[in-house]
ROROLO-332964 format. One line per field, with one value per residue (C-alpha): x, y, z; residue in one letter. Coordinates in steps of 0.2 Angstrom, whole numbers, plus 5000, padded with zeros to 4 digits. Layout:
xx = c(X | ...) .
yy = c(Y | ...) .
zz = c(Z | ...) .
residu = c(a | ...) .
END
This chain:
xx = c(5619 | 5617 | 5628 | 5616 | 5622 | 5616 | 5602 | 5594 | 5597 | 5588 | 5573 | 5572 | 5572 | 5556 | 5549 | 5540 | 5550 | 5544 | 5557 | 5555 | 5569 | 5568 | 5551 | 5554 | 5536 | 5525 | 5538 | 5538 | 5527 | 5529 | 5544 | 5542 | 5550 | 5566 | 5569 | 5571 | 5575 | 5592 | 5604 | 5605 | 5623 | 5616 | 5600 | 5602 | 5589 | 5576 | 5580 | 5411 | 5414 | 5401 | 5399 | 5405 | 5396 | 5384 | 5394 | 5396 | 5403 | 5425 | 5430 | 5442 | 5453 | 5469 | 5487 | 5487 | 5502 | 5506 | 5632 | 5639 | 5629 | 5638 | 5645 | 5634 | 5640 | 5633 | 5633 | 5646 | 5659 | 5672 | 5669 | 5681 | 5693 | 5686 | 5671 | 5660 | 5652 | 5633 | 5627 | 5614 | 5595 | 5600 | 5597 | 5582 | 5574 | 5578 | 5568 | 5558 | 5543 | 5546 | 5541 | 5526 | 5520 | 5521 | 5510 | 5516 | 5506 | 5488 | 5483 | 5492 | 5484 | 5494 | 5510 | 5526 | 5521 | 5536 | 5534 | 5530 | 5520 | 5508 | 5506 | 5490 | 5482 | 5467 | 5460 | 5462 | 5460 | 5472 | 5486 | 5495 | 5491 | 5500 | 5514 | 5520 | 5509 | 5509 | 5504 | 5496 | 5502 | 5490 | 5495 | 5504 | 5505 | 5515 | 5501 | 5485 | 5474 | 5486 | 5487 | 5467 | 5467 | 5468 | 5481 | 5476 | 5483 | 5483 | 5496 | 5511 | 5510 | 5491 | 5498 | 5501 | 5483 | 5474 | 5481 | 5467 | 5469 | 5457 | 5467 | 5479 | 5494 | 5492 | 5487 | 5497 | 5498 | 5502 | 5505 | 5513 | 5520 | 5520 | 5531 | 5527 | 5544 | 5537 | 5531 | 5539 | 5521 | 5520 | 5503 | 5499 | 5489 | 5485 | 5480 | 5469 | 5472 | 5460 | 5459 | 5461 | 5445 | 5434 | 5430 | 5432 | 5421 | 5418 | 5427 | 5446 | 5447 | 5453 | 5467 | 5471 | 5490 | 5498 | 5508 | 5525 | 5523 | 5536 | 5526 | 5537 | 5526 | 5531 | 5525 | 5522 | 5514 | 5511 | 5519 | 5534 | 5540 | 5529 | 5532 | 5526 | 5518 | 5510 | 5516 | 5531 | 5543 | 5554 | 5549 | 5560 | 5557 | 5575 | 5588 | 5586 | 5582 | 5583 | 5569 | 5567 | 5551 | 5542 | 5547 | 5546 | 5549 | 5543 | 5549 | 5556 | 5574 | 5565 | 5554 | 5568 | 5580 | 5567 | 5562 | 5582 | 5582 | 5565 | 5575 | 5590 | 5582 | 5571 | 5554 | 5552 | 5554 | 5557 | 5550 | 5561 | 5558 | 5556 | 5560 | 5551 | 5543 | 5558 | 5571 | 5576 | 5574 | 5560 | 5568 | 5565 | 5564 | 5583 | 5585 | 5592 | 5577 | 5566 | 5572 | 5571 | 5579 | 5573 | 5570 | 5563 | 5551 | 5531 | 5521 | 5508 | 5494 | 5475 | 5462 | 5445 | 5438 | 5421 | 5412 | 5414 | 5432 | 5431 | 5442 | 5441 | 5452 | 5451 | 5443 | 5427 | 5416 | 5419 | 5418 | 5402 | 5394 | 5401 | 5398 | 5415 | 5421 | 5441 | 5453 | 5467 | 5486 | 5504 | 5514 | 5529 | 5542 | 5534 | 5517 | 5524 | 5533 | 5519 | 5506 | 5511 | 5530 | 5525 | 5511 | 5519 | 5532 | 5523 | 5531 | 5520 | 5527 | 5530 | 5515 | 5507 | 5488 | 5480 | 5471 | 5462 | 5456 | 5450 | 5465 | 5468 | 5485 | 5495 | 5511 | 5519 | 5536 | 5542 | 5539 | 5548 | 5564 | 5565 | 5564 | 5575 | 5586 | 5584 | 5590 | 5606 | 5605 | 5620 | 5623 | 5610 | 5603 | 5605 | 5601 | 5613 | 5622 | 5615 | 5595 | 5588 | 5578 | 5593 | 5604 | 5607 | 5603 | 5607 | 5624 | 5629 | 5626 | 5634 | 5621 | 5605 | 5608 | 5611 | 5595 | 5585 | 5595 | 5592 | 5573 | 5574 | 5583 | 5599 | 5617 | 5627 | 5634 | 5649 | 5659 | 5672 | 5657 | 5641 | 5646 | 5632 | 5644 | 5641 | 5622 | 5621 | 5632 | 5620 | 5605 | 5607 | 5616 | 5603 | 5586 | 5589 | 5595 | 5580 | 5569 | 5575 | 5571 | 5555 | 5549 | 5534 | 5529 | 5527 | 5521 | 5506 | 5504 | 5495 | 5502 | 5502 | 5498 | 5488 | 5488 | 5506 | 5510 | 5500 | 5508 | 5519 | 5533 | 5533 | 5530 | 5546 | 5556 | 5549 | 5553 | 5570 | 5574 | 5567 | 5575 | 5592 | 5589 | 5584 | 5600 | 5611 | 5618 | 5626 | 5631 | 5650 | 5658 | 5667 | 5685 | 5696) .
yy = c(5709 | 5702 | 5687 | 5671 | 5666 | 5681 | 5681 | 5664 | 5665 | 5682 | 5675 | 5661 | 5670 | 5677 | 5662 | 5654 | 5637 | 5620 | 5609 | 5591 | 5578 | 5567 | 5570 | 5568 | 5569 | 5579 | 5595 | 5593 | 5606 | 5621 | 5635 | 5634 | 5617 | 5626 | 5631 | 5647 | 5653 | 5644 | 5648 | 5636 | 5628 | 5622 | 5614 | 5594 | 5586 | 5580 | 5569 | 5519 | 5510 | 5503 | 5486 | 5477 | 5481 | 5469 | 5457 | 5468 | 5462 | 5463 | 5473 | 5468 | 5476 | 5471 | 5475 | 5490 | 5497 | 5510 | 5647 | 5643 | 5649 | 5649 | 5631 | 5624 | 5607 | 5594 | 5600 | 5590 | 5589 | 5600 | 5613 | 5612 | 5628 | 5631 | 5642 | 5650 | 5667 | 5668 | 5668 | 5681 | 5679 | 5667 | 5678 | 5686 | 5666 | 5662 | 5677 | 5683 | 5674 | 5683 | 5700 | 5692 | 5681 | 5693 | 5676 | 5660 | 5649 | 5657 | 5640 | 5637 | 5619 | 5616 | 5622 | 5610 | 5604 | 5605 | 5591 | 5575 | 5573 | 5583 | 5592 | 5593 | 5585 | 5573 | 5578 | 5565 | 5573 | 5586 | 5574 | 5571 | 5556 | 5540 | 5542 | 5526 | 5510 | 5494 | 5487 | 5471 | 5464 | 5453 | 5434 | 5433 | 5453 | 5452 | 5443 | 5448 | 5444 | 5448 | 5466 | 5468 | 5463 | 5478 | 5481 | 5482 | 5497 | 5493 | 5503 | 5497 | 5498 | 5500 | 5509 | 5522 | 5526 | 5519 | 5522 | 5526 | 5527 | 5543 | 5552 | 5559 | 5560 | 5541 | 5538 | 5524 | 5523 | 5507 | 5507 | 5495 | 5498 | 5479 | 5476 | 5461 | 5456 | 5449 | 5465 | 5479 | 5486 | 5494 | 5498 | 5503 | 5498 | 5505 | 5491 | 5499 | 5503 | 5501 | 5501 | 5483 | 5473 | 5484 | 5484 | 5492 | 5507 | 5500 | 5483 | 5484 | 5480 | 5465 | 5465 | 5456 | 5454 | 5443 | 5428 | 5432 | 5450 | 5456 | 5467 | 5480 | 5486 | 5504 | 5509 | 5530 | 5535 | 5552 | 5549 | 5544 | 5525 | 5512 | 5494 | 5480 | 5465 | 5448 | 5441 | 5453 | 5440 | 5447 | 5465 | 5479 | 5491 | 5493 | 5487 | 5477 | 5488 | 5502 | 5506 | 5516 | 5526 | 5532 | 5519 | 5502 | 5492 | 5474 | 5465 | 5483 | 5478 | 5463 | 5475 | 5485 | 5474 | 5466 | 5486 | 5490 | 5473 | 5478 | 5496 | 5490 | 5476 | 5490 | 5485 | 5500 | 5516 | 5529 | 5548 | 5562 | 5574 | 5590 | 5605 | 5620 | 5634 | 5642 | 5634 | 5622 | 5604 | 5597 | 5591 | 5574 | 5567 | 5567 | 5585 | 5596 | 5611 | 5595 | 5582 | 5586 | 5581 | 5562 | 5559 | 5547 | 5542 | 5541 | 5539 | 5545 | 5534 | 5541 | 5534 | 5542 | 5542 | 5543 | 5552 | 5535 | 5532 | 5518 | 5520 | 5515 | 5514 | 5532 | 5530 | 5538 | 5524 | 5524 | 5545 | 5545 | 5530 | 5535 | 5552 | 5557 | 5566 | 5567 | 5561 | 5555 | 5558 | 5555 | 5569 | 5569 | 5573 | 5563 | 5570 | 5588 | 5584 | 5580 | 5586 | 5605 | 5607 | 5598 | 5609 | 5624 | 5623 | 5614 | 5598 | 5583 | 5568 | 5547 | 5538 | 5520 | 5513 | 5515 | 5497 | 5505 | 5518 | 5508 | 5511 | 5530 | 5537 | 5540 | 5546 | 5534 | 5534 | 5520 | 5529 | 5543 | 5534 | 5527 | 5544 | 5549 | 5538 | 5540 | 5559 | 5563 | 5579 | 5587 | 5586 | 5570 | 5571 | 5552 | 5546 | 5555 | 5549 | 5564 | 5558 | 5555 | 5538 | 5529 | 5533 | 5523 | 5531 | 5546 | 5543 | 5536 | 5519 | 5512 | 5496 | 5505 | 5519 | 5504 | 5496 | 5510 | 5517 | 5496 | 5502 | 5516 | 5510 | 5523 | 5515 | 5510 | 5525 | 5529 | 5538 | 5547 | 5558 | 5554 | 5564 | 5575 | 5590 | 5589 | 5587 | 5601 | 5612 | 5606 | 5609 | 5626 | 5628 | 5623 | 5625 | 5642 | 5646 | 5637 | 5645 | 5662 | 5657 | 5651 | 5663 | 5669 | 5655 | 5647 | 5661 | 5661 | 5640 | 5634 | 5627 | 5610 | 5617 | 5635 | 5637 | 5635 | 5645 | 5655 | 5648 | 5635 | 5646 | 5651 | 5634 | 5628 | 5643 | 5633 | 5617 | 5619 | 5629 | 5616 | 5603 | 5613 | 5611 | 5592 | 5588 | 5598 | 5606 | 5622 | 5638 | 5640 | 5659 | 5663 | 5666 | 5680) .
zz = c(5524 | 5541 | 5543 | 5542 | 5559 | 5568 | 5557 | 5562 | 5580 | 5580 | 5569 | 5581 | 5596 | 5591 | 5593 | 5608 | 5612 | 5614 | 5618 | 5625 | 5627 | 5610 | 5607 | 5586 | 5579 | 5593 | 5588 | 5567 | 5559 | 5568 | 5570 | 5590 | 5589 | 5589 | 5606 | 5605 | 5625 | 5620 | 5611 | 5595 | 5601 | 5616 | 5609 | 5606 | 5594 | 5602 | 5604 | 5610 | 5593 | 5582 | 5580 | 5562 | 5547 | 5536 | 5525 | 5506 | 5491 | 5488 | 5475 | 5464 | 5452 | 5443 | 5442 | 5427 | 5418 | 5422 | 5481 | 5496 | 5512 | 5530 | 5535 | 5551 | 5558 | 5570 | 5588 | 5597 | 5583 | 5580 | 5567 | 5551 | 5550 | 5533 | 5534 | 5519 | 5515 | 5514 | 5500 | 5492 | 5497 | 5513 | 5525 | 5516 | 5514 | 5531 | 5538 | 5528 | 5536 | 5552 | 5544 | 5537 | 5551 | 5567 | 5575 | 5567 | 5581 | 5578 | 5587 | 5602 | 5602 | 5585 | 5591 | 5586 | 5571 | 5557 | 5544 | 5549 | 5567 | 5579 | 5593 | 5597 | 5615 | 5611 | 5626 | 5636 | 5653 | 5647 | 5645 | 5628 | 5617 | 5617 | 5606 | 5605 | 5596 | 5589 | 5573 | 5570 | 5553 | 5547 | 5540 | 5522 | 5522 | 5505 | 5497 | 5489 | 5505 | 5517 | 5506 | 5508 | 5526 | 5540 | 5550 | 5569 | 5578 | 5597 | 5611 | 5614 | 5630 | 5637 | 5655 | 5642 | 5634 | 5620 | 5602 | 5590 | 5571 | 5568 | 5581 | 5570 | 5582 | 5581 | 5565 | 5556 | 5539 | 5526 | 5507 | 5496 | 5479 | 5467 | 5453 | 5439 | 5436 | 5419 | 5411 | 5424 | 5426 | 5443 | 5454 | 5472 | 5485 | 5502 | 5516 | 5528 | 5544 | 5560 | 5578 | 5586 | 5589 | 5578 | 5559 | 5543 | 5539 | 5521 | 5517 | 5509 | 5491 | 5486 | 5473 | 5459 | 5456 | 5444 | 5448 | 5453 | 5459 | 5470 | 5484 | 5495 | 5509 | 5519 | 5536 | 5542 | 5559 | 5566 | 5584 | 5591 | 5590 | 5578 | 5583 | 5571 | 5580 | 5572 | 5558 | 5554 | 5550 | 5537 | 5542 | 5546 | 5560 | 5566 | 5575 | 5591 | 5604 | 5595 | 5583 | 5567 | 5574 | 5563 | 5550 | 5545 | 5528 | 5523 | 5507 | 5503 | 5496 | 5486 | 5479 | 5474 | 5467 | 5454 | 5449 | 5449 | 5436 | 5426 | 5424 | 5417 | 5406 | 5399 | 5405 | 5418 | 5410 | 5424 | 5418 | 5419 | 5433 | 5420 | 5423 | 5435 | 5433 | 5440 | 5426 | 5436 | 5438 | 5448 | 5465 | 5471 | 5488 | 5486 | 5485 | 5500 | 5495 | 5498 | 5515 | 5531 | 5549 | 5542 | 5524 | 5516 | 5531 | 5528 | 5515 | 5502 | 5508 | 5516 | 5525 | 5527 | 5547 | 5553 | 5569 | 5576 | 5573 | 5561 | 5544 | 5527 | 5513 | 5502 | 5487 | 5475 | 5481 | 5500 | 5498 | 5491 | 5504 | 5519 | 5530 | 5530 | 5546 | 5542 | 5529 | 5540 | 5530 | 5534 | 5535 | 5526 | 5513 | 5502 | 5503 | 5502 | 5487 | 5477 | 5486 | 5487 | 5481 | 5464 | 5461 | 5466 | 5454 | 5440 | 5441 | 5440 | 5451 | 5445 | 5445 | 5446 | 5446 | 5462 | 5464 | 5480 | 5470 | 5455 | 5447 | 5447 | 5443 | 5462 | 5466 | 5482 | 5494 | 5482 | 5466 | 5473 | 5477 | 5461 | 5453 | 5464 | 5462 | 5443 | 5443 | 5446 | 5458 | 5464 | 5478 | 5482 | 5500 | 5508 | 5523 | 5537 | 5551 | 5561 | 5556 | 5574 | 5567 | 5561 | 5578 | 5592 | 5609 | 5601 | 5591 | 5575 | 5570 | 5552 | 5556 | 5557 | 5544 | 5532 | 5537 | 5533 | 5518 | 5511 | 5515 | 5502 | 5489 | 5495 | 5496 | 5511 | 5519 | 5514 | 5531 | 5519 | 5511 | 5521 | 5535 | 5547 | 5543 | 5525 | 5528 | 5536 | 5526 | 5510 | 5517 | 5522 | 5507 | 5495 | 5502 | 5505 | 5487 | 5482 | 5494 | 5489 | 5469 | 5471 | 5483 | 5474 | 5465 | 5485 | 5492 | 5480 | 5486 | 5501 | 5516 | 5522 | 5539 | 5538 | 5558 | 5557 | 5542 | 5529 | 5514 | 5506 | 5508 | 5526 | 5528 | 5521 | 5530 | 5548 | 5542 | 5538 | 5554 | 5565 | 5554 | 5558 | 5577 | 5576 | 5565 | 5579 | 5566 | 5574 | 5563 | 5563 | 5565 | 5551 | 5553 | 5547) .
residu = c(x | x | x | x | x | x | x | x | x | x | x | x | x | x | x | x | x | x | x | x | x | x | x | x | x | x | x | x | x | x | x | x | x | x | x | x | x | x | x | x | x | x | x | x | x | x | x | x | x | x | x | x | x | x | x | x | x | x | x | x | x | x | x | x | x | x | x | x | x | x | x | x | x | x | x | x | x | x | x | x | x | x | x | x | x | x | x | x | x | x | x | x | x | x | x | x | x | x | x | x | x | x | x | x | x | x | x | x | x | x | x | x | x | x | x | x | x | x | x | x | x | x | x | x | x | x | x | x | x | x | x | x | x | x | x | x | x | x | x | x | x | x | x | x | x | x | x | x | x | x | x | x | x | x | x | x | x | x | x | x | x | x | x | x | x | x | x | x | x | x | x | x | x | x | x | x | x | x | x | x | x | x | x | x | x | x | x | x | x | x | x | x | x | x | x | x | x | x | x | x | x | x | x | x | x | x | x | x | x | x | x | x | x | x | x | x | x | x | x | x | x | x | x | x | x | x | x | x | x | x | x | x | x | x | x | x | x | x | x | x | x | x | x | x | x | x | x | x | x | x | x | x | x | x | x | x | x | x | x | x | x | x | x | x | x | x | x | x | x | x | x | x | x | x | x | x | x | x | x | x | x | x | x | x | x | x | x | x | x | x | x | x | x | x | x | x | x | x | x | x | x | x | x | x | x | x | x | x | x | x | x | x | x | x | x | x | x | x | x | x | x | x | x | x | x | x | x | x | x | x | x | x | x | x | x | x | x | x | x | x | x | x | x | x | x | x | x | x | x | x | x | x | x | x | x | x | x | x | x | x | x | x | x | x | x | x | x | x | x | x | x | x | x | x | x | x | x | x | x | x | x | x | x | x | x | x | x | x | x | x | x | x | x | x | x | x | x | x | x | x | x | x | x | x | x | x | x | x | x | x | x | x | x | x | x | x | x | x | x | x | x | x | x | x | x | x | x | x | x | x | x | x | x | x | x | x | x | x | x | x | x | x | x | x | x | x | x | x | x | x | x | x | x | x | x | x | x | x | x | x | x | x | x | x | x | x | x | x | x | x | x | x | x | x | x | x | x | x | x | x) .
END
């Protein structure tokens, strides 16, 4: 068997390169975003609208109850004198897809897409999209009418372009996940999102939430750095200075202390993960065949966009009134989880009422952590130190990696174990071994992205070589 070292630089090779300095969403989805004129040491992560509508009646709804593989470490440290032998089917899940997919850009205009962002030029005379917006939170965002108020998305800098929400490179997304501390019943809701100065395709529904609810509040966006403007006191989008990018929290560590409390008091029952089609159990969005270069980043949550760029919450009634021209959604480790992982493998994901969609069972980022959280997976993928979105101009900060961990309910990093070395070693390690076990079961799945990849396990295959580039994790030559 070819060594897994030689193996992936030659797979890589094949592929045509697009490589920018630090540009972490515009190269997600796609294989080219590993740069693939380079040998893989050298490469360092990368870094006319209508007018408001007639006045319609708010909705409202209430709160419902609901082996080892070959050891690669980050580039710039020094690699451990203890080195592994591949393990069996590696090599044959990391390159299986180049034998199927000859062409896995079939739309250059798609090109460097991996997970969660893309690369695709809004045509603004030729010239890439803004990558880099602002949200307007609305006042009270943790209450029921702050919840049911739209978001504004407006650039952060207007020199750069405009930021539009239908255009799905700048598309930000909000969704909240409520507790009643009284009952433990969860729900969801999805605040809308819409571009500054217009209105909403369809009005927000307003929900009902009983008294003393404890609302967290999680923030995803399709480009590069997310900045959180108006009344964000209390929010979190980083360090300061230094932000998150994609990600933002509010009321997010309230939220989860009071589910934390509801769990051990036996008001919240969290369900089991179950178990595969393949005998396993079902992985959550702690499990290394799952994360990517930043876990735990972006949501669940979709907006519906029409031919004039105004959005609307996602839900039967605005599908059937409105002429629908996109659904806009956030791509991400958790909507690949239960979006296509889950169903591949025939594991159903933790679910609350949707109060934007009159109460409809929905899976969201919140749900997942607790589940996650819940199941004890061996080895469980944290937040690393090596995660571009939780560093500081490129290098480790403890500060910021506890920010975001508080954020998804993870627990402050501990240096003796948490280690980018680690990271690395356990994701190679066991998303190939799951990639290898579950290889029919995803090749007969769809992919998230079929100009990028023809099924869900080609798909996975370019994720987790692209997320092996943006970690700066570097395959170490085994010795002797």
């Amino acid at each position: 068997m070819v060594p897994l070292v030689i193996t992936v630089l030659l797979t890589i090779s094949r592929e045509v390169a697009l490589v920018t300095p630090r540009t972490p969403r515009v190269v997600r989805w796609s294989l080219s975003a590993v740069a693939a004129v380079l040998p893989i040491a050298m490469i360092a992560p990368w870094p006319a609208q209508a007018g408001p509508d007639p006045a319609a009646p708010v909705q409202v709804l209430p709160l419902q109850a609901a082996a080892p593989a070959t050891e690669v470490v980050p580039a710039g440290r020094a690699p451990a004198t203890q080195t592994v032998t591949p393990m069996d089917g590696t090599t044959a899940a990391l390159t299986d897809n180049a034998a199927e997919e000859p062409d896995p850009n079939p739309d250059p205009g798609r090109r460097g897409r991996n997970n969660e962002g893309h690369g695709k030029p809004n045509g603004g005379k030729g010239n890439a999209p803004n990558a880099n917006c602002s949200l307007i939170v609305p006042p009270a965002p943790l209450t029921a009418q702050g919840l049911a108020t739209p978001y504004e998305l407006v650039s952060t800098n207007r020199r750069n372009g405009p930021c539009r929400e239908a255009n799905d490179n700048q598309s930000a997304f909000v969704e909240a996940t409520i507790i009643d501390p009284a009952t433990g019943k969860l729900a969801i809701y999805r605040p809308l999102v819409v571009d500054r100065g217009t209105q909403p395709a369809a009005p927000p529904v307003m929900p009902r939430l009983p008294a003393g609810s404890v609302v967290g509040l999680w923030f995803g966006f399709q480009g590069t750095t997310l900045t959180l403007q108006g009344a964000n006191g209390g929010c979190v989008n980083g360090l300061p200075g230094s932000l998150f990018g994609q990600f933002a929290y509010c009321g997010a560590t309230d939220f989860f202390r009071a589910a934390n409390a509801a769990i051990g008091a036996g008001k919240l029952k969290v369900p089991p993960v179950g178990m595969a089609h393949d005998g396993r159990p079902c992985p959550t969005t702690r499990d290394f065949a799952v994360v990517d270069q930043d876990q735990s980043d972006n949501l669940t949550t979709r907006y519906l966009a029409l031919a004039n760029g105004r959005t609307a919450q996602d839900n039967p009634a605005n599908v059937g009134a409105l002429p629908v021209r996109t659904v806009l959604k956030n791509a991400s480790d958790n909507g690949l989880l239960t979006g296509f992982i889950n169903p591949a493998l025939g594991c159903t994901p933790f679910t609350a009422p949707d109060l934007t969609a009159g109460g409809t069972p929905a899976p969201s980022l919140a749900l997942n952590e607790l589940q996650a959280a819940a199941t004890k997976t061996t080895p469980m993928a944290l937040v690393p130190p090596n995660d571009p979105m939780a560093q500081v101009k490129g290098k480790p900060s403890v500060a910021k990696i506890n920010l975001y961990r508080a954020g998804v309910n993870q627990p402050p990093l501990n240096p003796a174990t948490d280690t980018a070395k680690s990271y690395c070693r356990n994701l190679v390690t066991v998303a190939t071994a799951r990639l290898t076990l579950d290889r029919a079961l995803l090749r007969d799945s769809p992919s998230p992205d079929p100009a990028a990849a023809k099924n869900l396990f080609a798909f996975l295959q370019q994720r987790l070589k692209g997320s092996l580039t943006d970690l700066a994790c570097v395959p170490v030559r085994r010795k002797g």
